[in-house]
C-alpha positions in Angstrom: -57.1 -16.3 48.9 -60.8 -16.6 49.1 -62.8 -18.9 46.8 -65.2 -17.6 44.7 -68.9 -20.0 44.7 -68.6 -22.3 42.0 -64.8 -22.1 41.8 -62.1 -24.4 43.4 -59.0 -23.4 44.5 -55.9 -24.9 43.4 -53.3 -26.3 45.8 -49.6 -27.7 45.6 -47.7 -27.7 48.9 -43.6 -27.1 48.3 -41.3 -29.0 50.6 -37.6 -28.7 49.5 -34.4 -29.2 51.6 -34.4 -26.0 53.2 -37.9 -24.3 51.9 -41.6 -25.0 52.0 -44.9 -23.0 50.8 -47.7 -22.9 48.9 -49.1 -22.2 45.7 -52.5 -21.7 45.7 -54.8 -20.1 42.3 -58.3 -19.9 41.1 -59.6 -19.9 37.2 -61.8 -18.1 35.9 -63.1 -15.8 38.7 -65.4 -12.9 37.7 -63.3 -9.5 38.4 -66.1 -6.5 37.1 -67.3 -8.8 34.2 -64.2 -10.2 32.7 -62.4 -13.1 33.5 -59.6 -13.1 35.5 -57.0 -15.9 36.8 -55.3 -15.1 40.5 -51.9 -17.1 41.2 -51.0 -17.0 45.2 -47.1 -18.1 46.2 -46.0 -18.6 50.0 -42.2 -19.5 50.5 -40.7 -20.0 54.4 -37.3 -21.0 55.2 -35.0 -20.4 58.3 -34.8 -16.7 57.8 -37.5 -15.1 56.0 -41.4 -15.5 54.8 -42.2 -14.0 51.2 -45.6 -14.0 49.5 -46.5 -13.3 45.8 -49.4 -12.8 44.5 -50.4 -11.9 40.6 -53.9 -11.3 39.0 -53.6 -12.7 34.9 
């Protein structure tokens, strides 16, 4: 996820017993003149890598 200028991205980093990731999201970024909120998930464990992203 790329930070828009003026905005700061977000970060909490996910360590549980058998999975880690990332959540990662921006307020407030300017999407054709509205405001718009994008939430980023990253989950790993032993088997598989899964992202999810939304735009609110």
């Amino acid at each position: 996820m790329e930070e828009e200028e003026g905005k700061k991205a977000n970060v909490v980093k996910i360590r549980e017993s058998e999975q880690r990731g990332e959540i990662t999201w921006v307020n407030d970024i300017d999407y054709r003149g509205f405001g718009v909120n994008v939430f980023e998930c990253e989950l790993e464990d032993e088997k598989r890598k899964q992202k999810f992203t939304s735009r609110l």
